[in-house]
C-alpha positions as CSV (number, residue, x, y, z in Angstrom):
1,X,0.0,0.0,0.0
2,X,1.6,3.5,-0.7
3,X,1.8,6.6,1.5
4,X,-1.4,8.2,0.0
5,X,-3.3,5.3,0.0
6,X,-2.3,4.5,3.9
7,X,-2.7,8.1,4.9
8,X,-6.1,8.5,3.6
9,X,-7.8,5.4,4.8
10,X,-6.3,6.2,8.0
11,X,-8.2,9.6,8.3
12,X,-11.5,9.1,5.7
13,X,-13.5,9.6,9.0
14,X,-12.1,13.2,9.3
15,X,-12.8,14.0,5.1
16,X,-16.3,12.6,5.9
17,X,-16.8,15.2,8.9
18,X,-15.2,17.5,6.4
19,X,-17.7,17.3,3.6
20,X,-20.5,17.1,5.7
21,X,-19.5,20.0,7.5
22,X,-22.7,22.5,7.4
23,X,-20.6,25.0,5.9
24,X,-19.5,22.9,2.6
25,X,-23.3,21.5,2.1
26,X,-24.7,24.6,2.6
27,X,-21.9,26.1,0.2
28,X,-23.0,23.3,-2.6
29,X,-27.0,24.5,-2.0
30,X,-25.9,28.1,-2.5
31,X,-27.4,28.8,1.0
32,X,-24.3,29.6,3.4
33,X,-24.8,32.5,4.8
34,X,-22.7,35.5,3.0
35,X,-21.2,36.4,6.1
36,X,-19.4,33.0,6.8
37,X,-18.5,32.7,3.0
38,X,-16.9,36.5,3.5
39,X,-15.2,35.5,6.7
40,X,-13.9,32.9,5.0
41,X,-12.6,34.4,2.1
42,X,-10.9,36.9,4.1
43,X,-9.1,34.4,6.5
44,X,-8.1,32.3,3.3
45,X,-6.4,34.7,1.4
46,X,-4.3,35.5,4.6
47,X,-4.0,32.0,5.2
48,X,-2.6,31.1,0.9
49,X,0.2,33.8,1.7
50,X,1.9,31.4,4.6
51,X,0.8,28.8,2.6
52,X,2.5,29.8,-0.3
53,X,5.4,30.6,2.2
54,X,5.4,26.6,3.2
55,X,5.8,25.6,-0.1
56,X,8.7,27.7,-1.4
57,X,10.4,26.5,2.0
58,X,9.4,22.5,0.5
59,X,10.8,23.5,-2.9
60,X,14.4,24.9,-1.3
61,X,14.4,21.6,0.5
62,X,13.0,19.0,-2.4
63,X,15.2,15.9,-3.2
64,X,15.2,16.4,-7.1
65,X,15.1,19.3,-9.5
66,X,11.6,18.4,-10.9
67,X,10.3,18.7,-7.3
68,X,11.6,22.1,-6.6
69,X,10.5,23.0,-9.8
70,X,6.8,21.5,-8.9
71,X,6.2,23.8,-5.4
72,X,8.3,26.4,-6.9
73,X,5.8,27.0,-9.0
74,X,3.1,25.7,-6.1
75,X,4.1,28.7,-4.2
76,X,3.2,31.3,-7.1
77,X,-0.1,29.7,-7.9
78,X,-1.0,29.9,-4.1
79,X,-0.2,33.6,-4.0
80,X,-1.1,34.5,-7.5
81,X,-3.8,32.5,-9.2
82,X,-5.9,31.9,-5.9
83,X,-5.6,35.3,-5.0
84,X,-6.9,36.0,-8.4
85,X,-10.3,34.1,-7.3
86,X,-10.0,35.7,-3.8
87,X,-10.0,39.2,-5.7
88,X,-13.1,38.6,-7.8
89,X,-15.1,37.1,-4.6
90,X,-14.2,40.1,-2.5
91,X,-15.4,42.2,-5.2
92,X,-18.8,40.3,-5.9
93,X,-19.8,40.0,-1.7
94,X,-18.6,43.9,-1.1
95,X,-15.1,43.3,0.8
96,X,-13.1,46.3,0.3
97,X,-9.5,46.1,0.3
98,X,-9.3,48.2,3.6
99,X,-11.4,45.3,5.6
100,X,-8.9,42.6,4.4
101,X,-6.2,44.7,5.2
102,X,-7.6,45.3,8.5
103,X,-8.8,42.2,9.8
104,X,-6.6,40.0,11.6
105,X,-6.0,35.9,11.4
106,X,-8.7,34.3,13.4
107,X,-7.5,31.9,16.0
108,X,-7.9,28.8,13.8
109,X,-6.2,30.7,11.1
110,X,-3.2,31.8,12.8
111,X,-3.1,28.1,14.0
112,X,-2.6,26.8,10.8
113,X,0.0,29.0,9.2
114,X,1.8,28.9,12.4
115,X,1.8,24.9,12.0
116,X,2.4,25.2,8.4
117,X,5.3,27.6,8.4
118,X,6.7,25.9,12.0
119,X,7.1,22.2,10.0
120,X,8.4,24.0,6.7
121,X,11.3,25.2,8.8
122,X,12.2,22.7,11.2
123,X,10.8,19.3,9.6
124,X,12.4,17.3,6.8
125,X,11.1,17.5,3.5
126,X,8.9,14.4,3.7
127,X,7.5,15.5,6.5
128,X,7.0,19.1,5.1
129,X,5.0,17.6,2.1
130,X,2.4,15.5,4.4
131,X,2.0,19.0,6.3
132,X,1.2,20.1,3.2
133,X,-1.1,17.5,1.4
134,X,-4.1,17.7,3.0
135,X,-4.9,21.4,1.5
136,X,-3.9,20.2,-1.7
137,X,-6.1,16.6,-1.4
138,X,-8.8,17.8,1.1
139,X,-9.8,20.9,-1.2
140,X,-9.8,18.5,-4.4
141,X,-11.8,15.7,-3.1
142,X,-14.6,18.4,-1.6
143,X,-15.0,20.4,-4.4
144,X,-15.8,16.9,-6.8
145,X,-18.1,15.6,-4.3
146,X,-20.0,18.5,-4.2
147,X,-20.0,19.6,-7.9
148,X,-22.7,17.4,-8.7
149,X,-24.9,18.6,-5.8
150,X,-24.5,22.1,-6.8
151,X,-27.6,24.3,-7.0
152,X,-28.2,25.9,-9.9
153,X,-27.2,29.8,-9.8
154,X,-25.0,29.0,-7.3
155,X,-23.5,32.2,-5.6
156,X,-20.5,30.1,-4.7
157,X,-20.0,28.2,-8.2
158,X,-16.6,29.8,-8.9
159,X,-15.5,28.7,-6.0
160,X,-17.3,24.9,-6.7
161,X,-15.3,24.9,-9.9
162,X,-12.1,25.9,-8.9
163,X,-11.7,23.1,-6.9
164,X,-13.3,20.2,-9.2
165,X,-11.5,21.6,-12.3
166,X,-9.3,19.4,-14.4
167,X,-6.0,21.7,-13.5
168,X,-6.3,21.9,-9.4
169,X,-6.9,18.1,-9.6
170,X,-4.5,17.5,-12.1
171,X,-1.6,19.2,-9.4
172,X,-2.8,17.5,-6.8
173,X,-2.5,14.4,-8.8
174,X,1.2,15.4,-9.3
175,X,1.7,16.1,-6.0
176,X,0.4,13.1,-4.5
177,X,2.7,11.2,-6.6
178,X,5.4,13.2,-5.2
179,X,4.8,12.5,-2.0
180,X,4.5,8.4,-2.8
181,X,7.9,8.4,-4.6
182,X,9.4,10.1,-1.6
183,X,7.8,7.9,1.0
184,X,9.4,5.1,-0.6
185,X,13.1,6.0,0.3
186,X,11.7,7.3,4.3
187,X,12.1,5.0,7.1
188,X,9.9,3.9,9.5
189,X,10.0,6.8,12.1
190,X,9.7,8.9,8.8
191,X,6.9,7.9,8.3
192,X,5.0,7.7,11.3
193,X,5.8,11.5,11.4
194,X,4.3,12.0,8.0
195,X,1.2,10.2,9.0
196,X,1.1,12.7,12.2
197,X,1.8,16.0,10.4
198,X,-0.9,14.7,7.6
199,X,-3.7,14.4,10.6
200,X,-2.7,17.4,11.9
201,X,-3.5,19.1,8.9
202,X,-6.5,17.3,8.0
203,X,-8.1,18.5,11.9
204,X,-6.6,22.5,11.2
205,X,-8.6,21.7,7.3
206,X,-11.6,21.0,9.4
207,X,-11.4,23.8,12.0
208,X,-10.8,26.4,9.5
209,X,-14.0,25.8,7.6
210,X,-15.4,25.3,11.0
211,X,-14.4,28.9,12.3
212,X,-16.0,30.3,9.7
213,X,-19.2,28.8,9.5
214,X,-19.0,30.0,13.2
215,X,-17.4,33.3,12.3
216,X,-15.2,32.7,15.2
217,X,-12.2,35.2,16.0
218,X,-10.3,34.8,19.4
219,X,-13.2,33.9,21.7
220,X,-13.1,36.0,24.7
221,X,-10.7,38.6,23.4
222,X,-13.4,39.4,20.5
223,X,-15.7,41.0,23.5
């Protein structure tokens, strides 16, 4: 059994709490509320800056030239092309530049870059990349199993798109294979830590969406 096929057996329970997360079905039905979908737009385009961050880190420490070469260019379609979606989003639900610019990382944001940008630094490169997966995987596997479900004028299609298009899943494709040709040279201990960092950014996948079907901040502080 490879990495990928392992790692995601292990932790289908937590996709399946994912997708049927109130905020992704009511996403696919058009009906989430436009202030969760705008709190969540905001924290995610804070959030593809560190994680574009992570991957340039994964591309200075990749085994082969094709890999840096993959999250090299990883890094600039974080920052660039999803930003690009971001833009038109904040535009369409009335986010001016200003409130971005102004609104801080949420707790469950902040969270996840820090853990992101904490393993990019200090981990190994296998390690790094099984931080990284389950943005990549997570996001792919959601947005096809809720394509087909999605209502008609949907004020969230762009978003529904994005993520079951032919290109995103193609790169995750790529990167999944990546991550099974370096498991194959990792030892045991290795691995165990790739399986850990994997779930770890599986349950930050979850909260994130959570937090902003909650439009959480920082709790107590927020009063």
């Amino acid at each position: 059994m490879s990495f990928s096929q392992d790692v995601w057996k292990r932790n289908f329970d937590l996709y399946q709490k994912t997708l049927n997360h109130p905020f992704n079905q009511e996403l696919a039905q058009g009906t989430l509320d436009q202030q969760a979908f705008s709190h969540y737009v905001i924290q995610d385009a804070h959030y593809l800056l560190a994680y574009g961050r992570a991957l340039a880190v994964c591309a200075a420490k990749a085994f082969e030239a094709d890999d840096v070469i993959q999250f090299a260019e990883g890094a600039k379609v974080a920052i660039v092309v999803e930003r690009s979606l971001h833009d038109g989003f904040m535009q369409d639900f009335g986010i001016s530049k200003a409130e971005f610019e102004n609104t801080p990382l949420t707790l469950a944001c902040h969270h996840y870059t820090s853990f992101l940008t904490a393993t990019a630094w200090s981990e190994s490169y296998p390690v790094i990349l099984a931080a990284l997966l389950p943005c990549f995987w997570i996001y792919a596997e959601v947005g096809n199993d809720i394509v087909s479900n999605s209502a008609e004028n949907n004020p969230y299609q762009a978003w529904v798109d994005t993520y079951s298009g032919e290109e995103f899943h193609t790169a995750v494709k790529n990167v999944i294979a990546t991550i099974d040709r370096v498991a194959e040279r990792c030892d045991a201990d290795t691995i165990e830590k790739m399986h850990q960092a994997y779930r770890r950014g599986a349950e930050l996948e979850w909260l994130f969406w959570d937090s902003a079907y909650k439009k959480n901040g920082w709790s107590g502080l927020d009063a």
